[in-house]
C-alpha positions as a Markdown table, in Angstrom:
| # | Residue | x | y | z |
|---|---|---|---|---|
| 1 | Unk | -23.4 | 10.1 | 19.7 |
| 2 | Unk | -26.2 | 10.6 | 22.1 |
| 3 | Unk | -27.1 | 14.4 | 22.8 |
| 4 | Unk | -29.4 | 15.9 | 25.0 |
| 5 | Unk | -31.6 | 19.5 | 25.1 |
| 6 | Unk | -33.1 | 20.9 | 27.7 |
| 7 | Unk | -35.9 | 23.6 | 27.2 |
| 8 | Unk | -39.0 | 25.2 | 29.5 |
| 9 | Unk | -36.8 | 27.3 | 32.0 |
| 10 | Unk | -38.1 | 30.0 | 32.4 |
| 11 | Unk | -39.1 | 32.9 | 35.7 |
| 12 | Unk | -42.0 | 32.0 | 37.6 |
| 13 | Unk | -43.7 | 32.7 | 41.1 |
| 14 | Unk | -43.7 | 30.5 | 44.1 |
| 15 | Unk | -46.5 | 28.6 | 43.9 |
| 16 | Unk | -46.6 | 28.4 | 40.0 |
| 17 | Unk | -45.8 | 25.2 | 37.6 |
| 18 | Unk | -43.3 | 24.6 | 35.2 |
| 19 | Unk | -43.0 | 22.0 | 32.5 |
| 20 | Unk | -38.7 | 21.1 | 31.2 |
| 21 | Unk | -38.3 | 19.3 | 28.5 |
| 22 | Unk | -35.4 | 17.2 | 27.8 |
| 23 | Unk | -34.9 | 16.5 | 23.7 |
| 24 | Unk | -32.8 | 13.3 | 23.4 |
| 25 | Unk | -31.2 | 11.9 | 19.8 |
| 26 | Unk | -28.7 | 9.1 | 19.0 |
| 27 | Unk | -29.5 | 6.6 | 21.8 |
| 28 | Unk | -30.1 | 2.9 | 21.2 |
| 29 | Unk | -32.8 | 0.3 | 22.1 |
| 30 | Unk | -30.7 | -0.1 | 25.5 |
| 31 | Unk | -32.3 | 0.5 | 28.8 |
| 32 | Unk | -31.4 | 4.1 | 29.9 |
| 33 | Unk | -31.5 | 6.3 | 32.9 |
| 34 | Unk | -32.4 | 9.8 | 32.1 |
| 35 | Unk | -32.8 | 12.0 | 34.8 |
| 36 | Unk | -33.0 | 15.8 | 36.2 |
| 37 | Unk | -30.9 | 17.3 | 38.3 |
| 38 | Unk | -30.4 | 20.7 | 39.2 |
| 39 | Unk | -27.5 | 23.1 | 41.0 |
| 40 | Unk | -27.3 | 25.9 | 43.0 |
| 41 | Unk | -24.8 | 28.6 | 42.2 |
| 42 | Unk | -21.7 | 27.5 | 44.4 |
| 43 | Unk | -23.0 | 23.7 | 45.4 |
| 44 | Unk | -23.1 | 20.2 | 43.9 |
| 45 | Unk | -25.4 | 19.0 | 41.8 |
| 46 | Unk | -28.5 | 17.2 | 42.8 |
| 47 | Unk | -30.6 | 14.6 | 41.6 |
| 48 | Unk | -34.4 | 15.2 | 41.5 |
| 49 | Unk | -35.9 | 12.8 | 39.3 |
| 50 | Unk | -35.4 | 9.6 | 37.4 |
| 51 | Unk | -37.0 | 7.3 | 34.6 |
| 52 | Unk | -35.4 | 4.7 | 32.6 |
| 53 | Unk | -36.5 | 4.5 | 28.9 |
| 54 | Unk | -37.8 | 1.0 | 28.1 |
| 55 | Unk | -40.1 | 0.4 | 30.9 |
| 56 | Unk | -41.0 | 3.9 | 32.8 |
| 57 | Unk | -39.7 | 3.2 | 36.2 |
| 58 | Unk | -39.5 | 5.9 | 38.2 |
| 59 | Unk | -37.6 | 7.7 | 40.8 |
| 60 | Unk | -37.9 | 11.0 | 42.9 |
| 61 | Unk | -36.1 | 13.0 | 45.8 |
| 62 | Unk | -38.0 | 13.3 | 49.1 |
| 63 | Unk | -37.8 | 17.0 | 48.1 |
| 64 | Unk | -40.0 | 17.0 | 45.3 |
| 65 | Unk | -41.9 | 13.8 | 45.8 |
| 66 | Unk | -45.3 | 14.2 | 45.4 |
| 67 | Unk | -44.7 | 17.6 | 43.6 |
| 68 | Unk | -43.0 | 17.0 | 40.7 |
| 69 | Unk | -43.7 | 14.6 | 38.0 |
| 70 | Unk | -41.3 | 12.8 | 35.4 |
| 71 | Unk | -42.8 | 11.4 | 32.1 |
| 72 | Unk | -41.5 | 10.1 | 28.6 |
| 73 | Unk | -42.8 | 10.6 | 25.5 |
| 74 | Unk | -41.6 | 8.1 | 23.0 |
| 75 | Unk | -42.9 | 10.3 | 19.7 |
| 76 | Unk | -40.9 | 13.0 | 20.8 |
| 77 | Unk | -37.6 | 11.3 | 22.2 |
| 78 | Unk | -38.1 | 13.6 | 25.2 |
| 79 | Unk | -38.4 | 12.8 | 28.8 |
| 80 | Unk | -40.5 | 15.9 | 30.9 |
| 81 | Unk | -40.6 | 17.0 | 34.4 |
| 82 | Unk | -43.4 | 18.7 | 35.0 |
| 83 | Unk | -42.8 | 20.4 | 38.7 |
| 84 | Unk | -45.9 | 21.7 | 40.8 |
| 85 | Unk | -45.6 | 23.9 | 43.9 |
| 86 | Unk | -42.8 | 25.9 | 43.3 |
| 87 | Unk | -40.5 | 27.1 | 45.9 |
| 88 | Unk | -38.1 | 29.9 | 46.0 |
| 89 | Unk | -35.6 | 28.0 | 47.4 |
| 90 | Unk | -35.7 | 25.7 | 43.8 |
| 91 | Unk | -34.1 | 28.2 | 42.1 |
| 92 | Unk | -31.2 | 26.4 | 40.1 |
| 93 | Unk | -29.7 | 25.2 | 37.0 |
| 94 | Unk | -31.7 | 22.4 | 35.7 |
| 95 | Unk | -29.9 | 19.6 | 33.4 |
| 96 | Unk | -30.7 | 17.1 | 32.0 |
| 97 | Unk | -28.3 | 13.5 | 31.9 |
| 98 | Unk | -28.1 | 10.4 | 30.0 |
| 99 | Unk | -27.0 | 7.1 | 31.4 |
| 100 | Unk | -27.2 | 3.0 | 30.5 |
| 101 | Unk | -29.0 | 1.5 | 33.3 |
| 102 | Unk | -26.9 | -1.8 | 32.8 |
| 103 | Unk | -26.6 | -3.5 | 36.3 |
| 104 | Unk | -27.2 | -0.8 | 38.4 |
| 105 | Unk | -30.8 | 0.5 | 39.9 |
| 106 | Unk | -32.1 | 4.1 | 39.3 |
| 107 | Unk | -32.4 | 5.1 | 42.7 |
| 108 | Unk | -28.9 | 4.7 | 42.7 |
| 109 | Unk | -27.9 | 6.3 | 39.7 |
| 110 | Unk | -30.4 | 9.3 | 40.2 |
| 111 | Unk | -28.6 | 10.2 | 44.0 |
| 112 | Unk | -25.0 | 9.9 | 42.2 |
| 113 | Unk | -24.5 | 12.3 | 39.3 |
| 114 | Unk | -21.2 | 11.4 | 38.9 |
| 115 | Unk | -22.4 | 8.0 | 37.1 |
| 116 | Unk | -24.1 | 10.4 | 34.4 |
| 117 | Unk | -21.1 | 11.0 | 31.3 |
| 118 | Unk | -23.4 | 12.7 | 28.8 |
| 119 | Unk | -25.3 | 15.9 | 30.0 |
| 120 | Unk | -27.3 | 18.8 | 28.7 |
| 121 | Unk | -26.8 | 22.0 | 28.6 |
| 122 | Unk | -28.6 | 23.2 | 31.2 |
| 123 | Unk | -31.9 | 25.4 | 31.6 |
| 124 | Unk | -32.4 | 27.9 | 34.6 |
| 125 | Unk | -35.5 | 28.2 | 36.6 |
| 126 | Unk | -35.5 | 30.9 | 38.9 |
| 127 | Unk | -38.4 | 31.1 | 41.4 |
| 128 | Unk | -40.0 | 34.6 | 43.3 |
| 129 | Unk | -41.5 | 34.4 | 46.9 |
């Protein structure tokens, strides 16, 4: 059963950086998506970043291109977003989500949450102008 952990929310200023961590157990050799998303209390979720797990590729919002930065670490089993520039209006839930890449492509999967069946728990970062 794959399961997923998200740490590193945490209260920060606009401007600042913040690393999330996302601790993933129980998946298989298969290519995956994993990627971030994040809500806004009272809207949908949205995707920010991509990366699938056997060969890196990556994907990102217009929002935070440029800004943020998604990474795996393969001795950890964790995929990280590191985000740079912070702005107040980024405040949100931030999950993490699990999903086989199969025959699909991660730019689509990343703007459709709804293809994602296995999620975190979800970590808030709130962000002061």
């Amino acid at each position: 059963q794959v399961q997923l952990v998200e740490s590193g929310g945490a209260s920060v200023q606009a401007g600042d950086s913040l690393t999330l961590s996302c601790k993933i157990s129980g998946i298989t050799s298969e290519n995956f998506a994993v990627g971030w998303f994040r809500q806004v209390s009272g809207k949908g979720r949205e995707g920010v970043s991509c990366i699938t797990t056997t060969d890196g590729q990556t994907y990102y919002s217009d929002s935070v291109k440029g800004r943020f930065i998604i990474s795996r670490d393969s001795t950890k089993n964790s995929v990280n977003l590191r985000m740079n520039s912070l702005k107040p209006e980024e405040t949100a839930v931030y999950y993490c989500a699990i999903e086989p890449l199969a025959l699909s492509t991660l730019s689509r999967l990343c703007r459709s949450p709804i293809f994602f069946a296995t999620w975190g728990q979800g970590t808030q970062v709130t962000v002061s102008s």
